[in-house]
C-alpha positions in Angstrom: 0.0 0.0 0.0 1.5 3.2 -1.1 2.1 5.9 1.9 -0.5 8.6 2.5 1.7 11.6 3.5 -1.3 13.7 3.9 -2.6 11.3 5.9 0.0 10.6 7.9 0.0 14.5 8.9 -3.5 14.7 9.5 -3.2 11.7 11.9 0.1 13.1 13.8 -1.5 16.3 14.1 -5.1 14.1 15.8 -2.9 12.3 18.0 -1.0 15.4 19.2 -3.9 17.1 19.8 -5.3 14.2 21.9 -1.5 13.4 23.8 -1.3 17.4 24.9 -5.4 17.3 25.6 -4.8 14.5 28.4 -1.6 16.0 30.0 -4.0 19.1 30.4 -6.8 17.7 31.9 -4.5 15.1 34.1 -2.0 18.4 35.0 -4.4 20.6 36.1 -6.1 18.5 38.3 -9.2 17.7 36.2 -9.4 14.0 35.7 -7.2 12.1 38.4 -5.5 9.1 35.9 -3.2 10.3 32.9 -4.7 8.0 30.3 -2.0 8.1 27.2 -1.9 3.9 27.0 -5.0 4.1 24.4 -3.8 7.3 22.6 -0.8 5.6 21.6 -2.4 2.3 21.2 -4.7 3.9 18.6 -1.6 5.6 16.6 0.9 2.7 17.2 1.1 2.4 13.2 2.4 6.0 13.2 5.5 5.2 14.9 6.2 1.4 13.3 9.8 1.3 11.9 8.1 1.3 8.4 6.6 4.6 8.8 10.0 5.7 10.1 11.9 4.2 7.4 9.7 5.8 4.6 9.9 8.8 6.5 13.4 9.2 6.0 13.4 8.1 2.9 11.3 11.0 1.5 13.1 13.5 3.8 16.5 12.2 2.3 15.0 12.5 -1.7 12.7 15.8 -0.8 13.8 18.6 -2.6 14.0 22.5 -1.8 14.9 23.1 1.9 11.3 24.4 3.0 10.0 20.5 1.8 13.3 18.8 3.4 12.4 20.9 6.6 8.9 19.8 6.8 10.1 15.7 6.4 12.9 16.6 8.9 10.4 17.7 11.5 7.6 14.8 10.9 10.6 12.5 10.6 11.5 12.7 14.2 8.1 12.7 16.1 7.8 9.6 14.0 11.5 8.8 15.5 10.6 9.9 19.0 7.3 8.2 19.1 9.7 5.0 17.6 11.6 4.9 20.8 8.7 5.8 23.4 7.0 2.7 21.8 9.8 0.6 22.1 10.9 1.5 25.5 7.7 2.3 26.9 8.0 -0.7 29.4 11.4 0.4 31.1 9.6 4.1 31.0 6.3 2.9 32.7 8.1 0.8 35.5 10.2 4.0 36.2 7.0 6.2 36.3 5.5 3.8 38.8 8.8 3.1 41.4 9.2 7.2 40.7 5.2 7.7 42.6 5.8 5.1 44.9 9.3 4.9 46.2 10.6 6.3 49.3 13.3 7.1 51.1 14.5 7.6 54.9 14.3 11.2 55.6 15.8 10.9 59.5 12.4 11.7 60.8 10.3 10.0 58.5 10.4 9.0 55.3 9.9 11.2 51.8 8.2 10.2 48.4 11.0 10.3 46.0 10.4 12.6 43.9 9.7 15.1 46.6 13.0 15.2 47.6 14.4 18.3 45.4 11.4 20.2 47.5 12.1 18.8 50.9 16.1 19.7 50.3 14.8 23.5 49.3 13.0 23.7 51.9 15.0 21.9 54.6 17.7 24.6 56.6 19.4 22.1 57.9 22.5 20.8 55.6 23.1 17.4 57.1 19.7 15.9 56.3 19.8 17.6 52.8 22.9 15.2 52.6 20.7 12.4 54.3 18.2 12.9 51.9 20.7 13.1 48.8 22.2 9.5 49.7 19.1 8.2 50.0 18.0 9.2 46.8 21.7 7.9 45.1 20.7 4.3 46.5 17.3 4.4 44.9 19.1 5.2 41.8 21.9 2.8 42.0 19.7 0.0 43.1 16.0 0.1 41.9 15.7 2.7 38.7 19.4 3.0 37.2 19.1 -0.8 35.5 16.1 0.3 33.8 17.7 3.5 32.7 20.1 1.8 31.3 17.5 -1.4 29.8 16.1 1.8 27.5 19.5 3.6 27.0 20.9 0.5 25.3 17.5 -0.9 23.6 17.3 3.3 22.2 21.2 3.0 21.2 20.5 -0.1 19.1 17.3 1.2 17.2 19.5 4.3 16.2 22.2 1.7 14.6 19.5 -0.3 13.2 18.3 2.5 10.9 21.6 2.8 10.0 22.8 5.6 12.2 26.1 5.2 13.2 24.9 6.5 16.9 21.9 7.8 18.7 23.9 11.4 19.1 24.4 11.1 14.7 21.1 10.2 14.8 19.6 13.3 17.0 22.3 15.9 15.0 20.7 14.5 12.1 16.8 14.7 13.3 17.4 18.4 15.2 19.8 19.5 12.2 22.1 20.8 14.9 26.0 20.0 14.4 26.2 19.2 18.4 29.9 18.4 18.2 30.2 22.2 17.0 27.9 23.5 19.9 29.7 21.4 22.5 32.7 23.5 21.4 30.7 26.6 22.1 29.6 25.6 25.4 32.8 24.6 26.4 34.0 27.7 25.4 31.2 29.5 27.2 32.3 27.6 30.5 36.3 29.0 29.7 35.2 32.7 29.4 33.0 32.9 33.0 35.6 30.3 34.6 37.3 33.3 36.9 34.1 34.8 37.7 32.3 31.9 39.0 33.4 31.9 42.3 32.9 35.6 42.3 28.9 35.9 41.5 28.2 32.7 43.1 30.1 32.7 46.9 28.2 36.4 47.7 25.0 34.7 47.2 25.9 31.1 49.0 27.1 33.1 51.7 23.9 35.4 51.9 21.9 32.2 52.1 24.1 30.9 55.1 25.3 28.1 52.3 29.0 26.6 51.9 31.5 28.4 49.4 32.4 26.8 46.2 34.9 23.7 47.0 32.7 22.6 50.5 29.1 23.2 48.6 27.1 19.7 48.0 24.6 18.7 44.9 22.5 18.8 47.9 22.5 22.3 48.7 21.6 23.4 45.1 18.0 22.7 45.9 18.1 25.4 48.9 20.4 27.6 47.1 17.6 28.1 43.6 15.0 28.3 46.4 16.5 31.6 48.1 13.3 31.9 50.3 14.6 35.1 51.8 13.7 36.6 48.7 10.2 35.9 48.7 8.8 38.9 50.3 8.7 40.5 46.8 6.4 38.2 45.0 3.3 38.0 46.9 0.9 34.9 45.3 -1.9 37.5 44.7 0.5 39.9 42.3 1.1 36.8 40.7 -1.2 36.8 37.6 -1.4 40.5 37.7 1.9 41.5 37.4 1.6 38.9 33.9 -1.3 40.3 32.9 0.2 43.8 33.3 3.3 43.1 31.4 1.5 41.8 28.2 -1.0 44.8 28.3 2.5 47.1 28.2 3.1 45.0 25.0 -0.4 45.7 23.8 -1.5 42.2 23.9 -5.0 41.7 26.1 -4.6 38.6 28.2 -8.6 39.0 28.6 -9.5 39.3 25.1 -7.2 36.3 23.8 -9.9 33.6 22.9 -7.5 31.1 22.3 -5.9 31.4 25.6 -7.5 29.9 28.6 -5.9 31.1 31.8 -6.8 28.3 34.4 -6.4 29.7 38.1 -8.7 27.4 39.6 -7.6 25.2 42.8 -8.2 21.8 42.6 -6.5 19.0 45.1 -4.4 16.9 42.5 -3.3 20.1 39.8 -0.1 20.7 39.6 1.6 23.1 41.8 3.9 24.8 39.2 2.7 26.3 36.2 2.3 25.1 32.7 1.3 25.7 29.0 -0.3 22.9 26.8 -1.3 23.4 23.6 -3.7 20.9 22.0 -4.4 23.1 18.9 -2.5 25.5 17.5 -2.8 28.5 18.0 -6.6 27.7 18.5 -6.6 26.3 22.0 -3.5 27.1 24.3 -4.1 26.5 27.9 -1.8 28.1 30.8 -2.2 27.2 34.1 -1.6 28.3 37.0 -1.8 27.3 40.9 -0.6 30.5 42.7 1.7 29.9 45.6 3.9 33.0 45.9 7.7 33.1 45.7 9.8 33.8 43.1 9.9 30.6 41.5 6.2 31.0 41.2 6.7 34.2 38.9 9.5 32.8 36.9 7.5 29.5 36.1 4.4 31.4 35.2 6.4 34.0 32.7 8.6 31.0 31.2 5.4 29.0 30.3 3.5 32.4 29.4 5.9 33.1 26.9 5.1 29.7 25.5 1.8 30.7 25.8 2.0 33.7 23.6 4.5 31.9 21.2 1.9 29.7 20.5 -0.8 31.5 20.5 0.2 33.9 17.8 1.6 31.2 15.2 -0.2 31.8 12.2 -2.8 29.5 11.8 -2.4 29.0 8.1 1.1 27.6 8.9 1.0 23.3 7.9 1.0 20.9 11.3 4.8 20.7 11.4 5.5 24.4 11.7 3.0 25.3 14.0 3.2 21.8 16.5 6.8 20.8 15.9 9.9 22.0 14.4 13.2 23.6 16.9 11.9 23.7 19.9 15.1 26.0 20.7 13.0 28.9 19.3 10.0 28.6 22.0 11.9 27.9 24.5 13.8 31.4 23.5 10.8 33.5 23.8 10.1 32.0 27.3 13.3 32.3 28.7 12.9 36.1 27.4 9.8 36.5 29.4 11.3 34.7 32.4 14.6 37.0 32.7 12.2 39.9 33.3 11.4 38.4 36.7 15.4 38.9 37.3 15.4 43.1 35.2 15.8 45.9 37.7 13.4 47.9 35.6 10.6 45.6 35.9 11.3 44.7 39.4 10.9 48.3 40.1 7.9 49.2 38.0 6.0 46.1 38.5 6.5 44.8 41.5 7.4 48.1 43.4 11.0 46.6 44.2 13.0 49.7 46.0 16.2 47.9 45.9 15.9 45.3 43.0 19.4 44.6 42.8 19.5 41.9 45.5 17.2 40.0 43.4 19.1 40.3 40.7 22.3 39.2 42.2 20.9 35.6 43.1 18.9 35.4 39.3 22.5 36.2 38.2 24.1 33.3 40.4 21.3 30.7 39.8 21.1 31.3 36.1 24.9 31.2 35.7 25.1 27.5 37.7 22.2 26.2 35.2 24.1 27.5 32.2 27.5 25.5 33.2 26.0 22.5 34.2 23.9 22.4 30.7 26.8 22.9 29.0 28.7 20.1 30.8 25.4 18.1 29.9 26.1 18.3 26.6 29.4 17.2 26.3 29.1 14.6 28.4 25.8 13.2 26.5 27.7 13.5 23.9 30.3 11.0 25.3 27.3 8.7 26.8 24.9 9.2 22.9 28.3 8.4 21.0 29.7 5.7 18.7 31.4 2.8 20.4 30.5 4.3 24.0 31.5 2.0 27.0 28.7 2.7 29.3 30.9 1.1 32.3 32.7 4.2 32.2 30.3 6.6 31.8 29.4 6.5 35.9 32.6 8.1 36.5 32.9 10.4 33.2 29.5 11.8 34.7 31.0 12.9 37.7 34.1 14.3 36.5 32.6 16.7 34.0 29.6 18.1 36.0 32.0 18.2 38.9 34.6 20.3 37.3 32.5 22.4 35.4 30.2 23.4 38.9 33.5 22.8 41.0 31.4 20.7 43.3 31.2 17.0 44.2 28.9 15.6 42.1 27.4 12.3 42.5 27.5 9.5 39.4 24.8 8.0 40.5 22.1 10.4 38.6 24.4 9.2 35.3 21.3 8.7 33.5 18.6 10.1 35.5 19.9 13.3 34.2 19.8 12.9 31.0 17.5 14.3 28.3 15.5 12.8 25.9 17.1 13.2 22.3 19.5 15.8 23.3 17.0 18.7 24.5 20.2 20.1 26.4 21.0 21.3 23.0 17.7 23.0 22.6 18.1 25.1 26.1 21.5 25.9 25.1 20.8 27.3 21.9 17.8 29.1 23.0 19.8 30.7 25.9 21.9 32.2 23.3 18.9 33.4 21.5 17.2 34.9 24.0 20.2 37.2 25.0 20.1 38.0 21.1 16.4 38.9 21.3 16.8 41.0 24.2 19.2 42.7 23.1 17.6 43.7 19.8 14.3 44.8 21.9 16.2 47.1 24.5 18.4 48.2 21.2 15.1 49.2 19.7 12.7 49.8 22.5 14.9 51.0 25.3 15.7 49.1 28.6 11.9 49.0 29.1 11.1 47.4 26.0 8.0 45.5 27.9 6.4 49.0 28.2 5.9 49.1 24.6 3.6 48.4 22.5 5.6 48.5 19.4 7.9 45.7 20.6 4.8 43.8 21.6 3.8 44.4 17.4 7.8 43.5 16.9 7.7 40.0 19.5 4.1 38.8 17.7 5.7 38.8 14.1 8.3 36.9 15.3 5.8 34.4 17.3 3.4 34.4 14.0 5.9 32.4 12.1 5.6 29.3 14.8 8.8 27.1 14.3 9.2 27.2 10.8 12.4 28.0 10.5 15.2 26.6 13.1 17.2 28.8 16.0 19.9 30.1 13.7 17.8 30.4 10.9 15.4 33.1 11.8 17.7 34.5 14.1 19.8 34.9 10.5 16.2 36.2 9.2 15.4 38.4 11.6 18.1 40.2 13.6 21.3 38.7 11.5 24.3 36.7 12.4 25.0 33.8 14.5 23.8 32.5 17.7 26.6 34.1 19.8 28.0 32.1 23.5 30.2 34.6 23.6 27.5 37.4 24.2 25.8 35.2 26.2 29.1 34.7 28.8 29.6 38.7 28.8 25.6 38.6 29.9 25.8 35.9 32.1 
């Protein structure tokens, strides 16, 4: 039977729809069990290797680079959804130890995956530890071998369709050269090497936290949490302060049809915010379960800028440019709305900050410890995703280069836990870099308080109206010109 390629997109497109419906409801709290078993029962036949390998196939013959883009992008959620099929065992069984697992907290014991919360949470630095060893021997012992069962079965599906290695098979899929962007990072980590110690030790000690060299994985937790901070973001400025911001871009929370703002409590929603997206840019749902606390703000203006990413692609664009595509490119525009949560100028205008800069000095710290850790992500998942890897000494490979690049003890036994699906390190990465580029284009343009004007609202919603089209470096080439620069971003960070 010949292959329906109009079909095929009509269906992906159905099933996305349905898969991103059901997180919703489940997320926020509306139906109790997340029920994805019979949405990918129903579409199995769209990830079977046959579908995969025709897939390719046309993407490899497809001519002009708008139609090779298209295949590229349908190619690997055919690809991903391959792999979640064929793994989907290991991946339940960890889902289910992950809910029902525990570990001894000292006084009690802790679900675990509430441990990152209990560690932010807890003053104390020896049962942060407690808790941190407890939460190694889980890995070691219970979900580590079925990391690994799903590592190797994923490793040898990549060879069998003739990639040399799941990391060609992802530079290939993502059209990222991640042996070039390693370099970058790695550079990036070089250039903010002798000021590490000297933004982050300020802020550890302000916290009552160890210096670099005695600091633990297991005071990170308490570190990004900075609970002394809270006093500025009260829970009920929350969704005003968002609301606010977008009206200074001229866009009308209120008025956007497509955009369903979900504030409602309910027992089981989740307690950080989200954005799902089950038709695009028709129905975009952001949800929100205010708490208060800076993390509270950052989360809702990182998933709000997904929001309005969304929510402005042009409707006439086909299923892959609107639903898939870089995801370096939305993830751009929500970092861009999240780093306003860490500008003076907004601090001070819409949260009435008097002395923002204290705010600013931990954002500084906490972003600059996720930037070096991603980037010694990515060359180690390089090392872990690559041809003829010896897994045995990965363990140990893990450890060294998160260690060295956070200049911390870090443990081996998260080796795979901490590892991202089809290299999505290389998305946050890039779209680190881009955001710095967008930002600085808009205060360039706008003036430092770009997100008081309308005209860079008009500015932000051409570039949202053209989804995911085109990749990271490609419409940043389009728009503002040259190349995604780590450089910039080190002087920035």
């Amino acid at each position: 039977m010949a292959f329906d390629l109009d079909r095929y997109r009509e269906r992906a497109e159905g099933f996305c729809e349905a898969l991103s419906r059901e997180y919703y409801l489940h997320l926020a709290g509306r139906k109790p069990e997340l029920e994805i078993e019979p949405i990918y029962a129903a579409n199995a036949d769209l990830f079977a290797r046959d579908a995969v390998g025709k897939l390719r196939e046309l993407a490899d013959g497809a001519r002009g680079a708008r139609a090779r883009r298209r295949l590229r992008y349908l190619l690997q959620f055919a690809f991903d959804g391959h792999l979640g099929m064929e793994t989907r065992r290991e991946v339940a069984e960890l889902a289910r130890l992950e809910a029902s697992l525990e570990v001894d907290g000292g006084d009690g014991t802790v679900p675990y995956r509430a441990i990152p919360i209990e560690q932010a949470n807890e003053p104390g630095p020896e049962r942060r530890q407690l808790l941190e060893g407890g939460r190694n021997r889980v890995l070691a012992e219970r979900l580590n071998p079925l990391h690994r069962a799903a590592l190797e079965r994923s490793h040898e599906l990549c060879r069998g369709f003739g990639w040399a290695s799941y990391a060609a098979a992802f530079a290939e899929l993502r059209g990222i050269d991640l042996e070039a962007l390693a370099a970058q990072t790695r550079r990036f980590v070089a250039a903010t090497e002798t000021r590490y110690a000297d933004v982050l030790n300020p802020e550890l000690r302000r916290l009552g936290l160890p210096e670099l060299g005695a600091l633990r994985r297991s005071d990170l937790p308490r570190f990004f949490r900075a609970a002394d901070l809270d006093d500025l973001f009260a829970a009920d400025g929350l969704i005003e302060s968002f609301r606010e911001t977008l009206a200074g871009l001229g866009i009308d929370l209120g008025s956007q049809g497509n955009v369903h703002l979900d504030t409602e409590s309910r027992p089981t929603k989740s307690p950080r915010a989200f954005c799902s997206t089950p038709r695009v840019p028709a129905e975009v749902y952001l949800v929100i379960a205010p708490h208060g606390g800076r993390d509270d703000y950052a989360a809702l203006f990182h998933e709000g800028g997904h929001a309005e990413h969304y929510a402005h692609t042009d409707p006439g664009l086909c299923f892959e440019f609107r639903v898939l595509g870089d995801n370096s490119v939305t993830e751009s525009f929500a970092f861009l709305l999240e780093h306003l949560v860490e500008d003076p100028g907004w601090l001070r205008r819409r949260l009435g900050a008097a002395d923002p800069e204290r705010h600013v000095a931990q954002a500084r710290a906490a972003k600059l410890v996720l930037l070096r850790r991603y980037s010694a992500k990515l060359s180690y998942e390089l090392e872990l995703h690559g041809e003829g890897a010896s897994l045995d000494a990965l363990p140990a490979r893990y450890e060294e280069l998160l260690g060295d690049a956070l200049r911390m003890r870090w443990p081996r036994e998260s080796w795979l836990a901490d590892v991202d699906p089809g290299f999505y390190a290389a998305c946050y990465m890039q779209a680190w870099a881009l955001e710095t580029r967008w930002r600085a284009a808009l205060v360039e343009r706008y003036g430092e308080a770009w997100f008081e004007s309308p005209d860079a609202g008009g500015w932000l919603r051409a570039l949202w109206r053209r989804g995911q089209e085109l990749d990271a470096r490609e419409l940043l080439a389009e728009t503002v010109g040259g190349e995604l620069d780590f450089a910039q971003l080190a002087d920035a960070a």
